[in-house]
Every structure is written in structure tokens, then in C-alpha cells.
C-alpha positions as CSV (number, residue, x, y, z in Angstrom):
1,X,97.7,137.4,139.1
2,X,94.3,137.1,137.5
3,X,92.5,133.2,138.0
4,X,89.5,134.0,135.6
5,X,89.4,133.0,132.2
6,X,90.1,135.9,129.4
7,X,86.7,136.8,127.4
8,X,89.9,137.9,124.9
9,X,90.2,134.5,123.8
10,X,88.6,132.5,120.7
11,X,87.9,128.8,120.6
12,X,91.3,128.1,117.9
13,X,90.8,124.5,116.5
14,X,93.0,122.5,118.1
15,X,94.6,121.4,114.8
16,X,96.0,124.7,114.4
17,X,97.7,124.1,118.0
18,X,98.4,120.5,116.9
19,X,100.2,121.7,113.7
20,X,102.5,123.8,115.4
21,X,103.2,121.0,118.2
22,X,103.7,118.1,116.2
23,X,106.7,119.5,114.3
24,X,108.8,119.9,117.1
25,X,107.6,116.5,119.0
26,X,110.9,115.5,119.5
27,X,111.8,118.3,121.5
28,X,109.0,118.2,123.8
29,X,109.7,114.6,124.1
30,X,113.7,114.7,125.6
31,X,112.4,116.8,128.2
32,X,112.8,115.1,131.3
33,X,112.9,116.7,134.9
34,X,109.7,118.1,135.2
35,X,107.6,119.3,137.7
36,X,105.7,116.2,138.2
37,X,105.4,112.8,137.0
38,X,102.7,114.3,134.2
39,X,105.2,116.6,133.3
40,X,108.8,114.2,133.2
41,X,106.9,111.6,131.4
42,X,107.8,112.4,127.7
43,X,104.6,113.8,125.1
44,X,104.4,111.0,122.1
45,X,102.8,112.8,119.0
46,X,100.0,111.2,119.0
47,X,99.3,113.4,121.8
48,X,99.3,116.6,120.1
49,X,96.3,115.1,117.8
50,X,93.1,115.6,118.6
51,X,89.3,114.4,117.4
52,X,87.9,116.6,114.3
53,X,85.9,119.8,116.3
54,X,87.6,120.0,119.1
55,X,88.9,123.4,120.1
56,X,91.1,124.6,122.4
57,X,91.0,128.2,124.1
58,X,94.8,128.2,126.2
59,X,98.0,126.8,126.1
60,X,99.2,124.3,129.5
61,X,103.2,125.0,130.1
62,X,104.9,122.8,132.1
63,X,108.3,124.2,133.3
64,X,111.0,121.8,134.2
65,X,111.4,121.8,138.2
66,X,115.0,123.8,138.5
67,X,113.0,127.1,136.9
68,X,111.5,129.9,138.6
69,X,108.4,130.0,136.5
70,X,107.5,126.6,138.0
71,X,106.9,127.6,141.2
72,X,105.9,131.3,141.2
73,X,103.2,132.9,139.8
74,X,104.9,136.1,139.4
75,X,107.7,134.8,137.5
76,X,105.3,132.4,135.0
77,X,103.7,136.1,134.4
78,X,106.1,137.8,133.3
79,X,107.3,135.0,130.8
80,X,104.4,134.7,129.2
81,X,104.0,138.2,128.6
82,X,107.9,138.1,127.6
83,X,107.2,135.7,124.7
84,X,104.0,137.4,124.0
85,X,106.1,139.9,123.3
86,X,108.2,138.1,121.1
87,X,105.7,136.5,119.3
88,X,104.1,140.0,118.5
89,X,100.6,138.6,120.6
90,X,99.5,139.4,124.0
91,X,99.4,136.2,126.0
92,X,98.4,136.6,129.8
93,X,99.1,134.1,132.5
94,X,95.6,132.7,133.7
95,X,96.9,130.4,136.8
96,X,99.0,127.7,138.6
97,X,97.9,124.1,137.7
98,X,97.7,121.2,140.5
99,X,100.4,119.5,138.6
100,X,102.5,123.0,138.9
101,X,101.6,123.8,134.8
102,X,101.3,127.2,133.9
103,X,97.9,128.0,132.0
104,X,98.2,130.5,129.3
105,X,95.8,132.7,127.5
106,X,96.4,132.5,123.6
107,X,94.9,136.4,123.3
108,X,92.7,137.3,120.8
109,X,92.0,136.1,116.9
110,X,95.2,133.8,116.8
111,X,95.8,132.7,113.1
112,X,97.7,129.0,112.4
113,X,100.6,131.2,112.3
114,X,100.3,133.1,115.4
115,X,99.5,129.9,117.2
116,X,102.8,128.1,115.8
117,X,105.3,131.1,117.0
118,X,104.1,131.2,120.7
119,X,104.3,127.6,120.6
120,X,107.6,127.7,118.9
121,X,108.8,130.9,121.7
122,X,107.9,127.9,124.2
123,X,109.5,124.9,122.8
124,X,112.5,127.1,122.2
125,X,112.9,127.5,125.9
126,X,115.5,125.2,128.1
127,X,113.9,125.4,131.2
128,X,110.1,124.7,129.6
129,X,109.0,121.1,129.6
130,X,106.1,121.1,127.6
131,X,103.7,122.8,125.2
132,X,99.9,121.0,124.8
133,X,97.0,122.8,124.3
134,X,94.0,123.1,127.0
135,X,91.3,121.4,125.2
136,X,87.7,122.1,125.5
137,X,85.9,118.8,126.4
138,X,82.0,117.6,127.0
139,X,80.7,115.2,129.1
140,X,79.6,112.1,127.0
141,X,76.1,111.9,128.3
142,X,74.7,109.7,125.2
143,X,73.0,106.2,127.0
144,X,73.7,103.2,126.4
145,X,70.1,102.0,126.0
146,X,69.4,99.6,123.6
147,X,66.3,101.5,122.2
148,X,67.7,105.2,122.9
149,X,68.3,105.4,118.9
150,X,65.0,105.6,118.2
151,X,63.9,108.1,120.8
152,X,64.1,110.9,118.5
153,X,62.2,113.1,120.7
154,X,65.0,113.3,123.1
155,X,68.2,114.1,121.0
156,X,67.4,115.1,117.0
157,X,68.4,118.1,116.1
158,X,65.1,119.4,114.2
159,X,62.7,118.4,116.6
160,X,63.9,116.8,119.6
161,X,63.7,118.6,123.4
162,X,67.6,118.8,123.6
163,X,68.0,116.3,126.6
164,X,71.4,114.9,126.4
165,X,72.4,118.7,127.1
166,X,70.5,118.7,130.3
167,X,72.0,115.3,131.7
168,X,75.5,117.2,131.3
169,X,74.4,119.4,134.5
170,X,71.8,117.0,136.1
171,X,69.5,113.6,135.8
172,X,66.5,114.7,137.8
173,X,68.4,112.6,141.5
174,X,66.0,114.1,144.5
175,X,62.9,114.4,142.8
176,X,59.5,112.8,142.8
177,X,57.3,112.9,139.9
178,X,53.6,111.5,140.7
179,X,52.0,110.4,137.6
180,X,48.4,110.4,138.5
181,X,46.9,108.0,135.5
182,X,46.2,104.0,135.0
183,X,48.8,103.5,137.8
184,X,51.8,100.9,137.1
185,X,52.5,97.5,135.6
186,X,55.6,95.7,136.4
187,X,58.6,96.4,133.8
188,X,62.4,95.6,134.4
189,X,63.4,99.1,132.9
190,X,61.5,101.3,135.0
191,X,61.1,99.1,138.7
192,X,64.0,100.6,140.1
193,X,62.5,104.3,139.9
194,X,59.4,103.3,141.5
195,X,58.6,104.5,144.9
196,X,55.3,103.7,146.4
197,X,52.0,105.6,145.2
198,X,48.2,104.7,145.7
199,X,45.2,103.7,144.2
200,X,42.5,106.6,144.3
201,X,40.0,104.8,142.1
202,X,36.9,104.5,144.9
203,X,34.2,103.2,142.4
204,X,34.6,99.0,141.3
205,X,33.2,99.4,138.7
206,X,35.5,101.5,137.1
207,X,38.6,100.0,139.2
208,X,39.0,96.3,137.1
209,X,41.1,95.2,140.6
210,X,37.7,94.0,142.8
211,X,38.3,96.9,145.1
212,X,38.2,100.4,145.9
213,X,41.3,102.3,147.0
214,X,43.9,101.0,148.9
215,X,47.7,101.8,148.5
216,X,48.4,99.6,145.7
217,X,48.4,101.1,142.4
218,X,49.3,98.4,140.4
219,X,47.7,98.8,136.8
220,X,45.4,95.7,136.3
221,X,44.2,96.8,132.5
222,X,41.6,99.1,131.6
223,X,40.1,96.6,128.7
224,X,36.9,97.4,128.0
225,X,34.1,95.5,125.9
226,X,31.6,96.8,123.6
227,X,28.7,98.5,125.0
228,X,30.5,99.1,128.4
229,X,31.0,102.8,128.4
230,X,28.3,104.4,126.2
231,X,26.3,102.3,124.1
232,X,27.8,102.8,121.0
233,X,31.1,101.9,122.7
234,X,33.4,99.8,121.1
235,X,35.4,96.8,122.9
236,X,39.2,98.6,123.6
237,X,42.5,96.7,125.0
238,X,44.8,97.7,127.9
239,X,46.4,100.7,127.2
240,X,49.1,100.5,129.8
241,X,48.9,104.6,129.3
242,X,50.2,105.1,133.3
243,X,53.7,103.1,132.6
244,X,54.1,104.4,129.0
245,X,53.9,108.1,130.3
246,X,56.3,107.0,133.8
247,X,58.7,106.0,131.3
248,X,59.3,109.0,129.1
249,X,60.0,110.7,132.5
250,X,62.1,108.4,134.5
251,X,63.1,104.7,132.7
252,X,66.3,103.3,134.1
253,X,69.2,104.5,131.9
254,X,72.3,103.4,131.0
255,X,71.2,100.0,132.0
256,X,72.1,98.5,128.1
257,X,68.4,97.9,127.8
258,X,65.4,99.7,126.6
259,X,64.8,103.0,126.6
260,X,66.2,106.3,128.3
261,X,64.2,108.5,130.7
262,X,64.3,112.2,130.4
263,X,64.8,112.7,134.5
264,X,66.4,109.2,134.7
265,X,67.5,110.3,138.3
266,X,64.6,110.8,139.2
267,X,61.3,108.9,141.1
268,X,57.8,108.0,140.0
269,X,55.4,108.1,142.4
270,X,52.4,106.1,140.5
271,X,48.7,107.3,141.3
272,X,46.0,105.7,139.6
273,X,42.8,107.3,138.9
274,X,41.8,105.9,135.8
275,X,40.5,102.6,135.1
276,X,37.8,101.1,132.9
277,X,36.0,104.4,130.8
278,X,38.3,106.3,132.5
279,X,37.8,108.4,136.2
280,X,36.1,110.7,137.9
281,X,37.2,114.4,138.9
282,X,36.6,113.3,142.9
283,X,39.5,110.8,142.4
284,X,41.9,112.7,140.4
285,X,41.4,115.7,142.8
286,X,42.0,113.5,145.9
287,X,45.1,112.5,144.0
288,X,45.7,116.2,143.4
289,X,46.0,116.8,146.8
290,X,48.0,113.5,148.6
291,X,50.4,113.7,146.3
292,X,51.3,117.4,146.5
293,X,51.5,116.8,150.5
294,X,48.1,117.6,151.4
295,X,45.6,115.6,153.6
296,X,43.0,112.9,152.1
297,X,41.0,111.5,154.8
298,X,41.6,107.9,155.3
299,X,44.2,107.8,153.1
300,X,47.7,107.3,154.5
301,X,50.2,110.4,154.8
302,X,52.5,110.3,151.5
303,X,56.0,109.9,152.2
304,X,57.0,110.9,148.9
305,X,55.5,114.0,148.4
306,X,56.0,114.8,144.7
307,X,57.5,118.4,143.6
308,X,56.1,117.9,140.4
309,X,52.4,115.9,138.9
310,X,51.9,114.7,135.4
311,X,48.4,114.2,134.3
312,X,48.2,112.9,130.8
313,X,44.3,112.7,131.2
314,X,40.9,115.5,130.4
315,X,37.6,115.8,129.3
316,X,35.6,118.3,127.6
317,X,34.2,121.5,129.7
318,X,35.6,124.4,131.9
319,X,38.0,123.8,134.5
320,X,35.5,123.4,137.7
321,X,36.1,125.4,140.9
322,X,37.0,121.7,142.7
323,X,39.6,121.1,140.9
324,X,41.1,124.3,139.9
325,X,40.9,124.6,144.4
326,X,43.1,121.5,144.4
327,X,45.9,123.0,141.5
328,X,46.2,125.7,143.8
329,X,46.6,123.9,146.8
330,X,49.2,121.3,145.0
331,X,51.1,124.9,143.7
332,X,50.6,126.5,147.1
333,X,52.7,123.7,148.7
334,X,55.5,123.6,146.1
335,X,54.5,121.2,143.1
336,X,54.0,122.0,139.7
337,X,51.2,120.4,137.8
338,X,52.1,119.7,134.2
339,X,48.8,118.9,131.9
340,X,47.4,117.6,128.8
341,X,46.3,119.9,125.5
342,X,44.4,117.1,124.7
343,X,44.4,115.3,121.1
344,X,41.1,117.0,119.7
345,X,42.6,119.2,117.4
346,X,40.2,122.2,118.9
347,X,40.9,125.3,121.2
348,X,42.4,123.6,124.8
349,X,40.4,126.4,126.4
350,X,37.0,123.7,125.6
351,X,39.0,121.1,127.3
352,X,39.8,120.1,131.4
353,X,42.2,120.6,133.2
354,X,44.2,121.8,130.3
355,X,41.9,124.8,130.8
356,X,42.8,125.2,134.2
357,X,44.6,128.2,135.9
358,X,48.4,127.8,137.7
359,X,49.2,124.2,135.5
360,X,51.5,123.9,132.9
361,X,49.7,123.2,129.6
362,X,51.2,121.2,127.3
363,X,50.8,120.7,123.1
364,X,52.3,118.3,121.2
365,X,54.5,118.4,117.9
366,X,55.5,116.2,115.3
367,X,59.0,114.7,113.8
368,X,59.2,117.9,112.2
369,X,58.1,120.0,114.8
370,X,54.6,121.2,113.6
371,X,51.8,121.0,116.1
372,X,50.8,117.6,115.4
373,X,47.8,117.4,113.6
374,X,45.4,115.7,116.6
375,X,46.6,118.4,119.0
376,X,44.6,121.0,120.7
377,X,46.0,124.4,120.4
378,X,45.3,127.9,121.7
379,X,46.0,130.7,123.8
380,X,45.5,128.4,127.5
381,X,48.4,126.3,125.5
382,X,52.0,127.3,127.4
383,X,54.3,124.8,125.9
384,X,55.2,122.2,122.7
385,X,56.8,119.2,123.5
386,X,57.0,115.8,121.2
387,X,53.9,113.8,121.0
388,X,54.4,112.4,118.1
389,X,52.7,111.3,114.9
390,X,51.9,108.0,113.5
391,X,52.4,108.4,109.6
392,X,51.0,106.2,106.8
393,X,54.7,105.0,106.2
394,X,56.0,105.1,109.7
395,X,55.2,104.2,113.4
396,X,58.4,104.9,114.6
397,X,57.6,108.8,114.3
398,X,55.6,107.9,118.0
399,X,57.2,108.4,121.1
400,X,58.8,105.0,122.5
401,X,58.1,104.2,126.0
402,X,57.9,101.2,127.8
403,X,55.2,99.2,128.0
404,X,53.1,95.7,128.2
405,X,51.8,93.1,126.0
406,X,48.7,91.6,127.8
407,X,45.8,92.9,125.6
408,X,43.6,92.6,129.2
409,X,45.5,91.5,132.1
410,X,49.4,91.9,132.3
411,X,51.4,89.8,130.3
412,X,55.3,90.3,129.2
413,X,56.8,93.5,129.2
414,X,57.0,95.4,126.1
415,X,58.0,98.9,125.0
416,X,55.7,100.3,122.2
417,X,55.0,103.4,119.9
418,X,52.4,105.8,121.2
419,X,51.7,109.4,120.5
420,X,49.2,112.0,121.7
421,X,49.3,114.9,124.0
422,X,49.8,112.5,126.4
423,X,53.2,111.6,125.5
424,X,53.8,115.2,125.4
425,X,53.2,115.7,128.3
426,X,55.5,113.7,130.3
427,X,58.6,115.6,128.5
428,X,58.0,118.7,130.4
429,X,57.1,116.9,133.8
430,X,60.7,115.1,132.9
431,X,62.1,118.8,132.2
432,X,60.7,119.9,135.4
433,X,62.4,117.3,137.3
434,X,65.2,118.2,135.9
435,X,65.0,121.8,137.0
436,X,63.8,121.2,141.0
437,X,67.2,118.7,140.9
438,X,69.1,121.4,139.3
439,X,67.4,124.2,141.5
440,X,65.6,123.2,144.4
441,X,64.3,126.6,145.0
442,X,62.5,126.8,142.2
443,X,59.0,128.3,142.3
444,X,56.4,126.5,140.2
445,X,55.7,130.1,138.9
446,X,59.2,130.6,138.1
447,X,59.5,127.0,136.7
448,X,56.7,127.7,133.7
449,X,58.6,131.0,133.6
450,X,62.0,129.4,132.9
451,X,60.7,126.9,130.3
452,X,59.0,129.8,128.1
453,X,61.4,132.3,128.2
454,X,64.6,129.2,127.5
455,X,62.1,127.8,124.7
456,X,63.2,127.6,120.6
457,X,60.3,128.5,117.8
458,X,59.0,125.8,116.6
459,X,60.9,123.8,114.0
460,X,57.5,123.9,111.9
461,X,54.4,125.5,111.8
462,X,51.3,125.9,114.3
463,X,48.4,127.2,113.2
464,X,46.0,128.0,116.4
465,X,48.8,128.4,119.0
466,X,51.3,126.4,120.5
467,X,52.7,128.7,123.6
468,X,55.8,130.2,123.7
469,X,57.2,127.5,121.6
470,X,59.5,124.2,122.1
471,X,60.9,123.2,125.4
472,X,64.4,122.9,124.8
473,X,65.9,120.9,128.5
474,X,69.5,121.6,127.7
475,X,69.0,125.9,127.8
476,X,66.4,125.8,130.3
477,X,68.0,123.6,132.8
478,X,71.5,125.5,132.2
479,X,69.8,128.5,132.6
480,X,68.3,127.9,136.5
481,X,71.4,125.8,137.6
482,X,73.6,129.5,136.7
483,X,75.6,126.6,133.9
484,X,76.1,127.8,130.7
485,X,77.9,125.3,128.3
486,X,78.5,125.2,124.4
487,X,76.3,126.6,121.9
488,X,72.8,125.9,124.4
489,X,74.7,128.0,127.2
490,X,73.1,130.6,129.4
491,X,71.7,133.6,128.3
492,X,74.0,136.7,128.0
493,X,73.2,140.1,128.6
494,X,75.4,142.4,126.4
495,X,76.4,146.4,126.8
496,X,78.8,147.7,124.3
497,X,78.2,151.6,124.7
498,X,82.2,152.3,125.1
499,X,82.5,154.4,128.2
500,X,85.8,156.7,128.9
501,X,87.7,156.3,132.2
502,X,88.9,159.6,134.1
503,X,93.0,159.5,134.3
504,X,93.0,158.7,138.5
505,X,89.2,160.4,138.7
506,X,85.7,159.2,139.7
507,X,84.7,156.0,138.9
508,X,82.3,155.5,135.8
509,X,79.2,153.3,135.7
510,X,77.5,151.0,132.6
511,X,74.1,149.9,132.8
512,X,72.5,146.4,132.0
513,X,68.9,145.5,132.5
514,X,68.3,141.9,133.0
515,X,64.7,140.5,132.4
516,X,62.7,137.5,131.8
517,X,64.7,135.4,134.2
518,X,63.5,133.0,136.8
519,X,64.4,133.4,140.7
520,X,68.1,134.5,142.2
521,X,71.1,135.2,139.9
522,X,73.6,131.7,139.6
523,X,76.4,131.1,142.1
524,X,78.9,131.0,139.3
525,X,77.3,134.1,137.2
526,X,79.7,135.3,134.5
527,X,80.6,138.6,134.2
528,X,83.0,139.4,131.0
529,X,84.7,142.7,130.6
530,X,86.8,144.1,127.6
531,X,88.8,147.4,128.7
532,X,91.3,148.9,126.7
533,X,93.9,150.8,129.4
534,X,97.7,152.0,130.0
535,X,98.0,150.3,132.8
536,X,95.7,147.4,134.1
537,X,97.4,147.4,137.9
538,X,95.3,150.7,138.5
539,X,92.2,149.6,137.6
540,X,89.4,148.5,139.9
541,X,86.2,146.7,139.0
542,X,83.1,146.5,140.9
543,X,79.5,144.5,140.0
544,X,76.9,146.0,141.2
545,X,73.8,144.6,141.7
546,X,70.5,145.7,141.3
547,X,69.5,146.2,145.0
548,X,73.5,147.9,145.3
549,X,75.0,145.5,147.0
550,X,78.9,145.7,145.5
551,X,81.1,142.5,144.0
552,X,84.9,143.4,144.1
553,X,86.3,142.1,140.9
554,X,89.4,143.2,140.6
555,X,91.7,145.6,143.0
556,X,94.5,148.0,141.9
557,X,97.6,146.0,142.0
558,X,101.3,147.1,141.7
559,X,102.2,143.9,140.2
560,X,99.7,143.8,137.7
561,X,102.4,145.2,134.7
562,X,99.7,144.0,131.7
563,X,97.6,146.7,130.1
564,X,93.9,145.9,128.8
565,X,91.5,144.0,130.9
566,X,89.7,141.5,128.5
567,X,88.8,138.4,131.1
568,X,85.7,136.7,132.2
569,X,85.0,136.9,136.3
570,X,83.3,134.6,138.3
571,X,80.7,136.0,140.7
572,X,78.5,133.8,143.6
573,X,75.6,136.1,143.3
574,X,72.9,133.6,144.4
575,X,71.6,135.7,147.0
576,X,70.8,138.5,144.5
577,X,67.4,138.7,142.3
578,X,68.4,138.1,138.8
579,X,66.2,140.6,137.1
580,X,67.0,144.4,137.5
581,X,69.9,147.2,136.3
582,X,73.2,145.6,137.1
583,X,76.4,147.9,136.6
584,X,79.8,147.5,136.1
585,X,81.6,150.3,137.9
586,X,85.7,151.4,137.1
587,X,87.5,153.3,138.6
588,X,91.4,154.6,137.8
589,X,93.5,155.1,140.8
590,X,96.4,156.6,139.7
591,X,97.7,159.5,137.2
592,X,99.2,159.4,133.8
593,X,96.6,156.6,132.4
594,X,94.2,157.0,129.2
595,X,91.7,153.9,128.8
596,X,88.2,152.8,128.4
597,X,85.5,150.2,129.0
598,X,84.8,148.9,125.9
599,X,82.0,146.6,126.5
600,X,80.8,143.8,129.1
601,X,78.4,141.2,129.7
602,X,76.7,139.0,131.9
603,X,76.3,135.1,131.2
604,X,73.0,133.7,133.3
């Protein structure tokens, strides 16, 4: 008995199952000594309907409790190859249900018609219960925030980063994010993803709070009148920029208020550095440090070291040897530092730290996915992410994040419009978080890695460079965690050089080098093969990995009476680097057998 899925079969709409069901509904129906309570209970026809789209792979058998097939394996085999048979398709028993169901393979490119005579070889049987298809379903991740309808930047098809895909394997839970900016102002939709931080801002005069640091980084406005920064300054409100950008990443979700975070399960560790005309490189590199783990002299230890810093902030000039020393100790100690292009619309390589060796650097695009049109650009550029754009017409093509009212001082909570490479930003420190709670062995190297090589080409245009393109959360975190669902699955390696097998001789080898990958293979790595063979019980099937270690997939088996091999196997390879030559080797262990491999992949 095989207990991996069939690479044989195709996603049928379930209406062609349906059709074929729903005519005989009464028979299914007077069925009534099942195999369990799921199975007595009788199968109305509105259960053979289904919701436009969805598709169905198998068939589910239920076999009424007096047969044979409903309790062994052996027996539910050979019946489904018997009305294969009689059906003129090949169907191929997959496994035993918990509720003692049979699931069936359909085989390969079913029409209506095909569909509708196995299902009628089935319903024509005394001893079978019932016939439903095995439908393919998705995890309804969409929020139920208030606001989430206008965060385009999160789930629209042309431009948006592809979250709601991500949430289906993780929500960021585990991870700290320290967003080293203005610090934090109270809001209702992002306190409960707080965790403590500290205030690194050592000059008063920049600070606005009457003090220098101390471990409160409450946000007390960085209002500013004319004259005070440069003297042709002009007067500027608080910008709030520190709980705008904490939002993006981690805003309480499906709270029925506000807005969604990207790494909603996720912690913010807020670290303020900028105040009034903004902050000097001593604090943010002191910031660098404590909140990657490392020492700042009398400054309490952190206790929540953060895996991962976003720094929506810069300046013009190169990338000093201070602070690029602090990147690399913050990297050095596990945490990736995800950075600002900067909203200049110049080469990044003119601006700090985007400028900087070992961060992430990150450009921003528009509702339409071109760079948008502040944005720096350039080859020190590794990412595009939504920023943004306010338009003569629109506001609401801004990034939505929450916010406060108080044009100086706090007042009422808010959520507002903003767009910039800041707002950028936050998106991939979101995505990040994302990743480390998917994978917590990720490597900040293999991190930026993972999020170029799982990236999508712009939607639009970039003219000056936009790195490897944009960050799309629902590939790249499917591709670390070894998940690979619906069309923004893993990546698949493919070899279809047909390869003979010897009648009962050696065993033969096919090649497939795997590249561009991040880190160890998945624990649930896929591994499809399509043989065409006499006799599939003399077949056996090894992985092979790149350093030789050898994964049994199948074993010759007297029992095994079907003929091709077309199935999907399941492999826990975590312990084996992902990039390299992988084989499959097959071998025939008996005489009188004529087959080949036809082709076989590997799904990431």
C-alpha cells in the first residue's frame, strides 16, 4: 500500500465530481450501516455541491462496516483497481481514513465522463456507503480588520506583497522586531504587541521628553518650529513615524478594528533615536548594538533581543566604519537589519545606512508597482516593497498604518496615509519576521537570499534599479518553512530526460541540481516520480542527496500488483543542504519487466 499522494492526478473541478454524484443522491443517501457515524449518517445533495473554483484531486469511499474493504487495506486495493478497471481508468488506493474511508486516486486527465463512471462503478456497489469527492481547501486567512480593505499593499494582486499567503503557514509568533526610530505612542491596535524597548536619545535638546536616555521610549512628538533645525527650517508637526512603521509590521489583527500587521504574531521592541531634527549616528549605533544582544554600557541588558531591526531613517554620505562595525555585530549575533533607500529619487549608494554592507536595503513601489517616483534606486538597492504614492486624485494610494492626532504632544489615536521608503521598509522587516517564525534557523545571509531569489518582477517599471524585484511573503515564506501551497507553492526542480530500467539489472541514476536556495532542504520535501513499468512491486526507489546520504522511498513489494509508479513521496530531509546534485536512483529486482523513469521532481 502506498500513503503518498499520486503526482498522476489533476485538480478535476469538483463540479464534474458533483455532476456525477448528485444524480444518484438517493442512493448514497439509503445507505445506512456504515463504518462510522460520518459514514451511517445519510449524504443530502446539497453535499455533493461545492463553491465555484474549488477542485478536487481524489475520491473518499466509505464502505459499509460488514465489507472487507472497510477494514483492510489490501482488500480496498484491489477494489479500486477492480473498478478502475471497469471504468477503463487506472485508480490507485492512496490510504485508510481515521473514520475507516478509503481515499482513492482519480488517475490521470479524468474527463466529466470518466469522473461519472468511477463514481457510478462505486455507487453501484452494495457493500459501498458513499462516494464524495476529497476537496482541496485553503485556510481563510483574510482579517477581519476594519481598515484591512484599504491596505492594498498587503493583498492586491498587481502590486501588493502577497501576505495573506504567508499567514496560511505563519503570523511572525516568537519573534522580536526592534524598530529603532521616534519610539512609540500609545494606540489600542498595536499595545498588545509591545514589549519593552529604550530610549537611546542622550542629547535634550533633540529628545523633546526633558531627559536623556532612560528605558522609556515613549514617543513625545518630534514638532519642530521654524528656525529650529537649520535656519531656513520650517515649523513641522509630529510625525508619529516610530508607531506608523510598528504598525505595518505587527498591528493587532483580527481584533475587528483598524488595520492588519504583516507579522501580526509577532513583537515590537520600540527604540527611539530620533527626536526633534532627527538623531545622531552615536545613538542609533548604541541602539544597533542593545537591541541585537550586545552590550551598551549603562544601559540595562535587553530581554528581548530582537532577530530582526527596522530602521526607516538615513542621511546623505558613505556608510561610516562605526556603524557599518555595529551592522556586523547585530548580523554576527543573529539579527537582520532591514534599511531605508531613502526618498531622494538619487543613487542609494549617496545615502546612509542604505549604503551600508550586510543590511537589507529596501526601495519602494507604487499602486502599480513602479519604483515610486521619490525613491532612491541603484545597484546597493536589494529589494522593492510598497511605499506608496500620494496622487493628485488619491491619498489612499499611501500605506495605512496607525497612527496619532496630536499635531505636538499626543492626542487621540489615529491611523493615517503615509508613504516613503519608510513605509517600505517595514514590509520586509514584517517578511523577515515571518521567516525566523517560520524557520528559526535562518541565517540573516540566507534570509536576504530567500527574499531575492522567492521575489516576482516588478509589476511596473524601474528605471535606475530596484534589486531583484518585489518581495512576495507568500513564496518566500513557503519556500524556507519546506510548505508549498497553491499557485505561490515552493519551487520545483524538474528532470524529464526519460531514463530506461535494466529487466532485474543495476540500478539507474537521474540527476538534478538544485540552486539558489536558502539553508537545509524542508522536513516535508516533495519528491514526485512518473515511471512507466510491468510491474510496480519490483521496483525500488532511493533519494539521494547531495552529500549521498540515501532516502528509501519505496521497497519491492509482492503485494504491490499495480504497474506504473506516478505518486508524490514525502521526504524529512532537514538535515541535508538544499543546494547540490540530488538523484533519484531505480532499481528492478526481478526478471521479465520492461519500464522506465519518465521524469521526477523535487518541490522545495
Amino acid at each position: 500500500m502506498r500513503t503518498s499522494a499520486s503526482t498522476r492526478r489533476k485538480l478535476i473541478s469538483v463540479a464534474a465530481v458533483s455532476a456525477a454524484l448528485f444524480t444518484a443522491a438517493t442512493t448514497v443517501a439509503v445507505a445506512q450501516d456504515a463504518v462510522s457515524p460520518q459514514a451511517a449518517a445519510p449524504v443530502p445533495a446539497a453535499q455533493t455541491e461545492a463553491a465555484p473554483g474549488t477542485t478536487a484531486e481524489r475520491l473518499i469511499v466509505g464502505y459499509k462496516s460488514g465489507a472487507s474493504e472497510a477494514k483492510s487495506n489490501k482488500a480496498a486495493e484491489a477494489d479500486a483497481a477492480a473498478k478502475g478497471k471497469e471504468a477503463g481508468e487506472d485508480l490507485d488506493f492512496q490510504r485508510r481514513l481515521g473514520s475507516g474511508a478509503a481515499l482513492v486516486d482519480l488517475g490521470e486527465k479524468l474527463t466529466k465522463a470518466d469522473v461519472a463512471d468511477v463514481v457510478a462503478e462505486y455507487q453501484a456497489d452494495p457493500q459501498v456507503a458513499y462516494v464524495v469527492p476529497d476537496r482541496l481547501n485553503k485556510p481563510l486567512a483574510t482579517p477581519n480588520d476594519t481598515e484591512y480593505s484599504k491596505q492594498w499593499d498587503l493583498f492586491e494582486t498587481t502590486a501588493g506583497m502577497r501576505v495573506p499567503g504567508a499567514w496560511d503557514v505563519t503570523t511572525g509568533s516568537g519573534v522580536t522586531v526592534a524598530v529603532i526610530d521616534t519610539g512609540y505612542v500609545t494606540h489600542s491596535d498595536l499595545g498588545a504587541n509591545i514589549v519593552a524597548g529604550y530610549d537611546f536619545i542622550s542629547d535634550t535638546a533633540v529628545s523633546n521628553d526633558g531627559n536623556g536616555r532612560d528605558s522609556n521610549p515613549a514617543d513625545t512628538g518630534d514638532w519642530t518650529t521654524d528656525g529650529q533645525c537649520a535656519s531656513d527650517w520650517t515649523a513641522t508637526t509630529s510625525s508619529w513615524h516610530g508607531t506608523h512603521v510598528a504598525g505595518t509590521i505587527a498591528a493587532v489583527t483580527n481584533n475587528s478594528k483598524g488595520v492588519a500587521g504583516i507579522a501580526y504574531g509577532a513583537k515590537v521592541s520600540p527604540v527611539r533615536v530620533l527626536g526633534q531634527c532627527g538623531g545622531y549616528d552615536s545613538d542609533i549605533i548604541d541602539a544597533i548594538t542593545w537591541a541585537s544582544g550586545g552590550t551598551v554600557s549603562g544601559v540595562p541588558a535587553n530581554a528581548n533581543v530582537a532577530k530582526v531591526i527596522n530602521m526607516s531613517l538615513g542621511g546623505g554620505g558613505a556608510c561610516s566604519a562605526a556603524t557599518q562595525s555595529a551592522i556586523n555585530a547585530a548580523v554576527n549575533r543573529g539579527t537582520t537589519v532591514v534599511v531605508a533607500a531613502g526618498n531622494e529619487n538619487q543613487n542609494a549608494s549617496n545615502s546612509n545606512p542604505a549604503n551600508c554592507n550586510n543590511v537589507i536595503t529596501v526601495a519602494a513601489t507604487d499602486r502599480a508597482g513602479n519604483r515610486a517616483n521619490y525613491s532612491n534606486y541603484g545597484s546597493v538597492v536589494d529589494i522593492a516593497a510598497p511605499g506608496g504614492e500620494m496622487t493628485a486624485t488619491s491619498s489612499t494610494d499611501g500605506i495605512l498604518s496607525t497612527l496619532n492626532s496630536g499635531s505636538q504632544g499626543p492626542s487621540s489615536e489615529s491611523y493615517e496615509y503615509y508613504q516613503g521608503t519608510s513605509m517600505a521598509t517595514p514590509h520586509i522587516a514584517g517578511l523577515v519576521a515571518l521567516m525566523k517564525s517560520a524557520n528559526a534557523s535562518l541565517t540573516p545571509a540566507q534570509i536576504e537570499s530567500a527574499i531575492k531569489t522567492n521575489s516576482r518582477a516588478l509589476p511596473g517599471t524601474c528605471s535606475g534599479g530596484c534589486g531583484a524585484g518585489l518581495a512576495d511573503a507568500a513564496k518566500t515564506v513557503q519556500a524556507v518553512s519546506g510548505s508549498s501551497g497553491g499557485s505561490t507553492g515552493g519551487t520545483t526542480f524538474t528532470s524529464t530526460s526519460a531514463v530506461s530500467i535494466p529487466d532485474n539489472g543495476s540500478a539507474i541514476e537521474s540527476s538534478i541540481a538544485v540552486s539558489g536556495r536558502s539553508g537545509n532542504a524542508p522536513s516535508a520535501l516533495q519528491v514526485g516520480v512518473d515511471i512507466t513499468h510491468t510491474y510496480r512491486g519490483d521496483l525500488v526507489i532511493d533519494l539521494v542527496a547531495p552529500d549521498g546520504s540515501t532516502y528509501r522511498l519505496k521497497s519491492a513489494s509482492s503485494s504491490d500488483s499495480a504497474d506504473n509508479v506516478n505518486t508524490t513521496y514525502t521526504v524529512n530531509a532537514s538535515s541535508e543542504t538544499a543546494n547540490g546534485t540530488w538523484k533519484l536512483r531505480v532499481q528492478d529486482t526481478a526478471a521479465q519487466d520492461t519500464g522506465k523513469l519518465n521524469s521526477w521532481k523535487l518541490t522545495f
